[in-house]
C-alpha atoms as a printed R data frame, in Angstrom:
   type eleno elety resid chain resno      x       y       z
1  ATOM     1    CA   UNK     A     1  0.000   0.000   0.000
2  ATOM     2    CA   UNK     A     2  1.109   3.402  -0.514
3  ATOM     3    CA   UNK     A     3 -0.069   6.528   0.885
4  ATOM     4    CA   UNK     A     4  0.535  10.249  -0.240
5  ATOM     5    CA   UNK     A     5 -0.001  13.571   1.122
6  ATOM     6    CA   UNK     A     6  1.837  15.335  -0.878
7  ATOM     7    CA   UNK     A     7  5.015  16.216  -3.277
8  ATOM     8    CA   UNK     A     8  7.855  16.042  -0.422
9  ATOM     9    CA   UNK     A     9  9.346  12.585  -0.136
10 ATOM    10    CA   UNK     A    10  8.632  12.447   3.465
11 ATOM    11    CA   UNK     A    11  4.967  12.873   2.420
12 ATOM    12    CA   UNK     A    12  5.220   8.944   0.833
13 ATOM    13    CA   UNK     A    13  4.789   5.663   3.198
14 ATOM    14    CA   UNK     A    14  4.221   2.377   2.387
15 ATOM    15    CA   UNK     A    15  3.403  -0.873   4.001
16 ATOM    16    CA   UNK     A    16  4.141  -4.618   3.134
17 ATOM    17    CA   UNK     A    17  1.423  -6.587   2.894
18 ATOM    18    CA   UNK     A    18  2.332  -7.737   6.357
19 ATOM    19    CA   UNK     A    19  1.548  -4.243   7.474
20 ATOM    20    CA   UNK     A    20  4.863  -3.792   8.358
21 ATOM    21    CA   UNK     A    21  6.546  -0.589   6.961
22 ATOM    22    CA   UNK     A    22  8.552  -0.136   3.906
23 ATOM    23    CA   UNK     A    23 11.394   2.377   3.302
24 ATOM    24    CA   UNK     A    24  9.936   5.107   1.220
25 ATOM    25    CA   UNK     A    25 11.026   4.408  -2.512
26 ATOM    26    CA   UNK     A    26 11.347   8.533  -2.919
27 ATOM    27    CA   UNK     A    27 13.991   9.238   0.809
28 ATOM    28    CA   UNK     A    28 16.636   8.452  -1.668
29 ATOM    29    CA   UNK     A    29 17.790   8.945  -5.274
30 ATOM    30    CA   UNK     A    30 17.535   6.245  -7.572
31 ATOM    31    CA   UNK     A    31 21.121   6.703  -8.425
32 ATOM    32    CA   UNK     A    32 22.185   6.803  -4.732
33 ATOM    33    CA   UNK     A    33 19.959   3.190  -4.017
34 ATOM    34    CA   UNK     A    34 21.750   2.273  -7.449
35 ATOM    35    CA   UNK     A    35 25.051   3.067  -6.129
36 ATOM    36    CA   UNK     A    36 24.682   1.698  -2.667
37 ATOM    37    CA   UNK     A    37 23.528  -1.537  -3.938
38 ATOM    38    CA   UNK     A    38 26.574  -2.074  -6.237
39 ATOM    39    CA   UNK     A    39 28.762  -1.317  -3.250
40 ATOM    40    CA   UNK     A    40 27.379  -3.936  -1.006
41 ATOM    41    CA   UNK     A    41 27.549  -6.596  -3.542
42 ATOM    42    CA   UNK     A    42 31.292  -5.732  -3.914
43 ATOM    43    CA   UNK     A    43 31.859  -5.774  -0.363
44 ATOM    44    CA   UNK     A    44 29.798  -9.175   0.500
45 ATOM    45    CA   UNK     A    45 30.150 -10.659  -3.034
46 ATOM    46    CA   UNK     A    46 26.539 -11.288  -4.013
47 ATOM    47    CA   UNK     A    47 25.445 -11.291  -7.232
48 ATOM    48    CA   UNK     A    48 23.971  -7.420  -8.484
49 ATOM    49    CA   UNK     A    49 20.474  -7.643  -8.651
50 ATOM    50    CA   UNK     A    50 20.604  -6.807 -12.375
51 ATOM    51    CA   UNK     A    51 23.080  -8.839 -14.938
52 ATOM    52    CA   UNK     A    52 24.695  -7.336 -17.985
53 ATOM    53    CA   UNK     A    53 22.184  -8.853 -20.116
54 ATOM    54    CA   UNK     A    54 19.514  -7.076 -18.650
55 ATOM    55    CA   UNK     A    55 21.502  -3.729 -18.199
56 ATOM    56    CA   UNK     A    56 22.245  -3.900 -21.793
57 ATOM    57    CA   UNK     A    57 18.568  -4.361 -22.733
58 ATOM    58    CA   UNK     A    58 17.764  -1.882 -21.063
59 ATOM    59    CA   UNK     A    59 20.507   0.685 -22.276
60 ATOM    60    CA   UNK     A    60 18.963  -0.618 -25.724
61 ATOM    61    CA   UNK     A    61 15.413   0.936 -24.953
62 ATOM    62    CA   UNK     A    62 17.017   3.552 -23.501
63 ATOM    63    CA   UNK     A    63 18.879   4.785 -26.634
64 ATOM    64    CA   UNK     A    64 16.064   3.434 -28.417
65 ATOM    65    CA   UNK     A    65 13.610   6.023 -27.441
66 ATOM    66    CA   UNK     A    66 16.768   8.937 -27.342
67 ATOM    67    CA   UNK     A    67 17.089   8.385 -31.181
68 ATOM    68    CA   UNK     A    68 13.387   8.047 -31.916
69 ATOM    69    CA   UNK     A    69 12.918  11.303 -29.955
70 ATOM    70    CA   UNK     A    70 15.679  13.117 -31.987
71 ATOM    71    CA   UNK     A    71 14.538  11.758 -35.667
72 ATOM    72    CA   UNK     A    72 10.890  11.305 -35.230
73 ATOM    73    CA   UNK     A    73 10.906   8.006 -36.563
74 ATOM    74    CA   UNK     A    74 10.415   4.911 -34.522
75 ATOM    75    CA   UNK     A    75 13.825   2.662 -33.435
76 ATOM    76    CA   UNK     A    76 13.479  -0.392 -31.684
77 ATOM    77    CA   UNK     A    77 16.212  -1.200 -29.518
78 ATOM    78    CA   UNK     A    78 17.929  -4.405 -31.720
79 ATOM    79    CA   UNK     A    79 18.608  -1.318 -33.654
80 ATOM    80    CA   UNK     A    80 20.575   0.709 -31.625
81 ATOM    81    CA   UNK     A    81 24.287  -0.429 -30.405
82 ATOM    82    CA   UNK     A    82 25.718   0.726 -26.697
């Protein structure tokens, strides 16, 4: 569940469906949580969340819809190279 009051982060809670509470997806920058995750798998040696094959299909849409955007026509992201 998630409950807003507003446009400040702090404004945003959310609950598990446990009911127990959640850390607010907007306290921190997706880049920061991004950052902080890669660290911790470097420092415990897990596995990232995300594999190259899924951060390079990704940066595919990505560029995808950057080109598309600048030539007006559509590119689909087999198209496009990283």
């Amino acid at each position: 569940m998630v409950e807003h009051e507003g446009v400040a982060p702090s404004a945003v809670r959310t609950w598990t469906a446990d009911g127990a509470r959640a850390e607010p997806a907007l306290e921190r920058s997706p880049h920061q949580r991004e950052l902080e995750a890669f660290l911790s798998c470097l420092e415990t040696g897990r596995e990232p969340p995300v594999g190259p094959a899924a951060a390079t299909a990704s940066l595919r849409v990505a560029l995808a819809a950057e080109q598309s955007a600048t030539t007006g026509d559509p590119v689909a992201p087999a198209e496009v190279t990283p």
